[in-house]
C-alpha positions as CSV (number, residue, x, y, z in Angstrom):
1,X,0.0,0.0,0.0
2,X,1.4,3.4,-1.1
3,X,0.3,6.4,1.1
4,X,0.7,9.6,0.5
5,X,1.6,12.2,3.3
6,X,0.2,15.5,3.0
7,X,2.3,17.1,6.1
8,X,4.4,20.6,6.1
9,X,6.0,20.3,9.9
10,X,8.8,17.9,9.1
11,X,9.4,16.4,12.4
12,X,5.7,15.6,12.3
13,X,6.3,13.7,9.0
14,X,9.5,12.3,9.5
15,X,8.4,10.4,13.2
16,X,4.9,9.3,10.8
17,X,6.9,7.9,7.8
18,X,9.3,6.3,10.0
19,X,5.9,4.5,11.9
20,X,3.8,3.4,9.3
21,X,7.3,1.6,7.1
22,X,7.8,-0.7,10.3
23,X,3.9,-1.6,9.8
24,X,4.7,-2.6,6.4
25,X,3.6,0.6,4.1
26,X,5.2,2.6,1.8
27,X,4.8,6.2,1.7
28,X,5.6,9.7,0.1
29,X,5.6,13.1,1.4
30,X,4.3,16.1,0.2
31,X,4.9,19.8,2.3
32,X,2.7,21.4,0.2
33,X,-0.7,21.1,-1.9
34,X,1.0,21.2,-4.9
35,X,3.3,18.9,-4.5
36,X,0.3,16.2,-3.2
37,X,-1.9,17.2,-6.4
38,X,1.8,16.0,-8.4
39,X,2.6,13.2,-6.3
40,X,-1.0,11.9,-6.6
41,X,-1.4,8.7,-8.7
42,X,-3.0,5.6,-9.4
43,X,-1.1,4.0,-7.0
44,X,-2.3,6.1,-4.0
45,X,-4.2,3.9,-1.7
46,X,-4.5,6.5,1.2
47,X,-4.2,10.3,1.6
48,X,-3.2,11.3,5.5
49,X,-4.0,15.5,4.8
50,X,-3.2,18.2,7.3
51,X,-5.2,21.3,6.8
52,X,-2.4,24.0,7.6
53,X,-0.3,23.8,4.6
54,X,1.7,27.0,3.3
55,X,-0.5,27.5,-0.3
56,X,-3.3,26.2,0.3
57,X,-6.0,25.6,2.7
58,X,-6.6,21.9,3.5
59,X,-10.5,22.1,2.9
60,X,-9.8,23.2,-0.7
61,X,-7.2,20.9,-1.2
62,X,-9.1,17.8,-0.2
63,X,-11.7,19.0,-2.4
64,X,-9.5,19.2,-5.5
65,X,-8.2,15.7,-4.4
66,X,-11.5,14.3,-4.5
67,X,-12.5,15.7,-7.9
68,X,-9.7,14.0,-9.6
69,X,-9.6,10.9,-7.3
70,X,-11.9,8.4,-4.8
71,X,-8.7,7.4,-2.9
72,X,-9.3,7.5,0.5
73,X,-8.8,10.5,2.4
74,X,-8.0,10.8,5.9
75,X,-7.6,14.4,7.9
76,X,-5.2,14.6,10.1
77,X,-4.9,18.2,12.3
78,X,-5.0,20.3,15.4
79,X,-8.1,22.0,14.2
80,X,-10.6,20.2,16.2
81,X,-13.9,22.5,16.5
82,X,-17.1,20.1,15.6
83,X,-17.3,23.0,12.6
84,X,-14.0,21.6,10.7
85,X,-14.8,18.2,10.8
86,X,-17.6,19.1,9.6
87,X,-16.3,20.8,6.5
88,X,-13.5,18.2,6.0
89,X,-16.0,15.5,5.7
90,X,-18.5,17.6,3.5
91,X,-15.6,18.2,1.1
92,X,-15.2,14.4,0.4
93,X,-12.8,13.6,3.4
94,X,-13.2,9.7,4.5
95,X,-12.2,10.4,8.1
96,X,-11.0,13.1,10.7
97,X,-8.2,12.4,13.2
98,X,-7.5,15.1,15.5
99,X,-3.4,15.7,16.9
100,X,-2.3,14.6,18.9
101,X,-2.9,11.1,18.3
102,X,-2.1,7.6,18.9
103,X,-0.6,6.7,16.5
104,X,-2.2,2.5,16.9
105,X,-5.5,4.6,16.2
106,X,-4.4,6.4,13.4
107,X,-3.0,3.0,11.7
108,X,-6.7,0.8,12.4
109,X,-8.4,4.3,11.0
110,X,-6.3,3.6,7.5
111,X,-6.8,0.2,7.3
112,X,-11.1,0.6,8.1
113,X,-10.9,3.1,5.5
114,X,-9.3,1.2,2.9
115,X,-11.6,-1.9,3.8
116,X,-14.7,0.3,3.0
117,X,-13.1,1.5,-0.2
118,X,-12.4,-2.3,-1.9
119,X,-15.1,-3.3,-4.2
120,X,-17.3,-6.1,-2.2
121,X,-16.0,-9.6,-3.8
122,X,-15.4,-8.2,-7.6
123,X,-15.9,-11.0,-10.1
124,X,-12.4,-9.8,-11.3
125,X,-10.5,-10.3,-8.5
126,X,-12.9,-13.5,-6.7
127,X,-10.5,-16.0,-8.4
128,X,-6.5,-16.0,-8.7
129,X,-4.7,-17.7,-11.1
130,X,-1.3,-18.5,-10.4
131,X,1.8,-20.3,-11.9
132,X,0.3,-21.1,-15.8
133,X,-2.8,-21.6,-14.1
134,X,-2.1,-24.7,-12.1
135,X,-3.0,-22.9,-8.6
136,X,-6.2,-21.2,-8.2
137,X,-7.5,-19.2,-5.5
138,X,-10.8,-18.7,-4.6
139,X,-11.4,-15.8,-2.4
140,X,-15.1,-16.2,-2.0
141,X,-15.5,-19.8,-1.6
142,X,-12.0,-19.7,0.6
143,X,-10.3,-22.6,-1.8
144,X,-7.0,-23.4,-3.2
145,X,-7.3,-25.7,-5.9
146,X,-3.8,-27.0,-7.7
147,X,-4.4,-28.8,-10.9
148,X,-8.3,-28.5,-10.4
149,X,-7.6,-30.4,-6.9
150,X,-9.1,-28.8,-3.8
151,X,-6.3,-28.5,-1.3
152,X,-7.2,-28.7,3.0
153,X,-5.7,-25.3,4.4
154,X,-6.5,-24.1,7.9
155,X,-8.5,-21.1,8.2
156,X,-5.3,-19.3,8.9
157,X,-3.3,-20.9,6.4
158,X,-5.7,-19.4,3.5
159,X,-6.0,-16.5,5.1
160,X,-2.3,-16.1,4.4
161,X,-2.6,-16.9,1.0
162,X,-6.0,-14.4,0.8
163,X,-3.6,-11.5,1.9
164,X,-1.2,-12.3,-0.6
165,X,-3.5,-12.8,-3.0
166,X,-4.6,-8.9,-2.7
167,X,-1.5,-8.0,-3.9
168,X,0.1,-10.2,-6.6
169,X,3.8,-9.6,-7.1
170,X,4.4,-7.9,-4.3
171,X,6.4,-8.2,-1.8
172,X,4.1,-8.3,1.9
173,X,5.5,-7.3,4.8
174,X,5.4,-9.9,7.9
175,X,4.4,-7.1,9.6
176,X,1.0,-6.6,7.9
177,X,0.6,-10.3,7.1
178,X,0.8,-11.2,11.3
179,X,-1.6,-7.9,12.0
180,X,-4.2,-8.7,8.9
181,X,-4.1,-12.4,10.2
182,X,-3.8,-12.3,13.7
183,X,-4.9,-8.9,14.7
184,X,-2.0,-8.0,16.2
185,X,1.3,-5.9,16.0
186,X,3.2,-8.7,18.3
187,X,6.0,-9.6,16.2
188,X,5.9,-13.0,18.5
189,X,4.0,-14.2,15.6
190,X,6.6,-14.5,13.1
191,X,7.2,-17.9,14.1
192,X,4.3,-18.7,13.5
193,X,3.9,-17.2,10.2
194,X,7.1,-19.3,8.7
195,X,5.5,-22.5,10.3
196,X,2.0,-21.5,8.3
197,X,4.1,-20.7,5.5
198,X,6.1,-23.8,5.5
199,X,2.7,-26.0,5.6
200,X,1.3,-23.9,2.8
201,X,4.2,-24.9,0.4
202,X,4.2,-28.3,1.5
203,X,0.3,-29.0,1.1
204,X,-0.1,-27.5,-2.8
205,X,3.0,-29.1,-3.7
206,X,4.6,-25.6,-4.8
207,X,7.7,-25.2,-3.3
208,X,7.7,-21.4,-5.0
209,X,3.6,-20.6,-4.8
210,X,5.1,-18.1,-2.0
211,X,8.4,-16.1,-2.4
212,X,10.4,-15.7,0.7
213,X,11.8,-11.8,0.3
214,X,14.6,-11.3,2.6
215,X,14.3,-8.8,4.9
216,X,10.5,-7.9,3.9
217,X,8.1,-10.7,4.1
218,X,6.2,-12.9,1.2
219,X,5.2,-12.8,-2.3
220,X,2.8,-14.7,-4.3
221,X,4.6,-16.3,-7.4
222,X,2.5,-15.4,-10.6
């Protein structure tokens, strides 16, 4: 997931960016409106906007973001009368996070956010078709077939393999793999998630259905 930082107050930025890479995001900054309305792309998954930006107000800004974009947006600011969250949400903001915060919070408000924005089981992206076609992966009816051959996974074995499966050729963090599976940040997990891993491979039969990317996490082999 790519998110995009709209924040002028560096240290503010700096101490964000640094938190949301060790929970498995990528992210760009942008000090200024126009730099976000440049740095905003197709591969924006979030916006975290501050209102009090040097050229423009945030209101506008998150307007002008929603005209050429439904990417999420989330405001994040000092401002906290009942009147700006008000105006933020009214100009097409998904949320309003108020400073300080915590910054756990801030993290489960971008992931409900992105959750409301995914298209509820698109036909497109129901089934996964993996190496030639030999694997599929059924999101809706929870099934990995290899060969046309239904294989038995645990519920959190395919639940490893769903989260993959959102995001083909790339490289997952464990980080977000052990909090979208688990529901939690304890990195006592990771144990766990090269035993899951390990039974994965060895049930299907594919060695390389899941990459192991040193130093990051997993990939699903297309």
């Amino acid at each position: 997931m790519r998110i995009l930082i709209v924040e002028d107050d560096e240290r503010v930025a700096t101490a964000l960016e640094a938190f949301l890479a060790r929970s498995g995001y990528a992210t760009v900054r942008a000090a200024d409106g126009a730099s976000a309305l440049d740095m905003l792309g197709a591969d924006t998954e979030v916006v975290l906007l501050d209102l009090g930006l040097p050229d423009v107000d945030g209101i506008d800004l998150c307007r002008r973001i929603r005209g050429r974009s439904e990417v999420p947006i989330v405001i994040v600011t000092a401002r906290n009368q009942v009147t700006e969250r008000i105006k933020g949400l009214r100009a097409g903001a998904d949320d309003f996070v108020v400073k300080p915060y915590d910054v756990q919070e801030l993290l489960a408000r971008i992931e409900a956010v992105t959750r409301r924005s995914r298209p509820v089981h698109p036909e497109a992206e129901a089934r996964v078709q993996l190496q030639g076609g030999a694997v599929q992966i059924d999101l809706i009816a929870r099934q990995v077939l290899v060969d046309l051959a239904p294989i038995e996974l645990t519920r959190k074995e395919f639940d490893i393999v769903a989260v993959l499966a959102r995001y083909p050729g790339v490289a997952v963090p464990k980080e977000r793999l052990i909090r979208e599976v688990w529901n939690t940040d304890w990195r006592g997990f990771g144990h766990s998630l090269e035993v899951h891993v390990g039974a994965i491979r060895k049930k299907t039969g594919e060695r390389h259905l899941i990459e192991t990317v040193r130093g990051v996490g997993y990939r699903l082999a297309g």
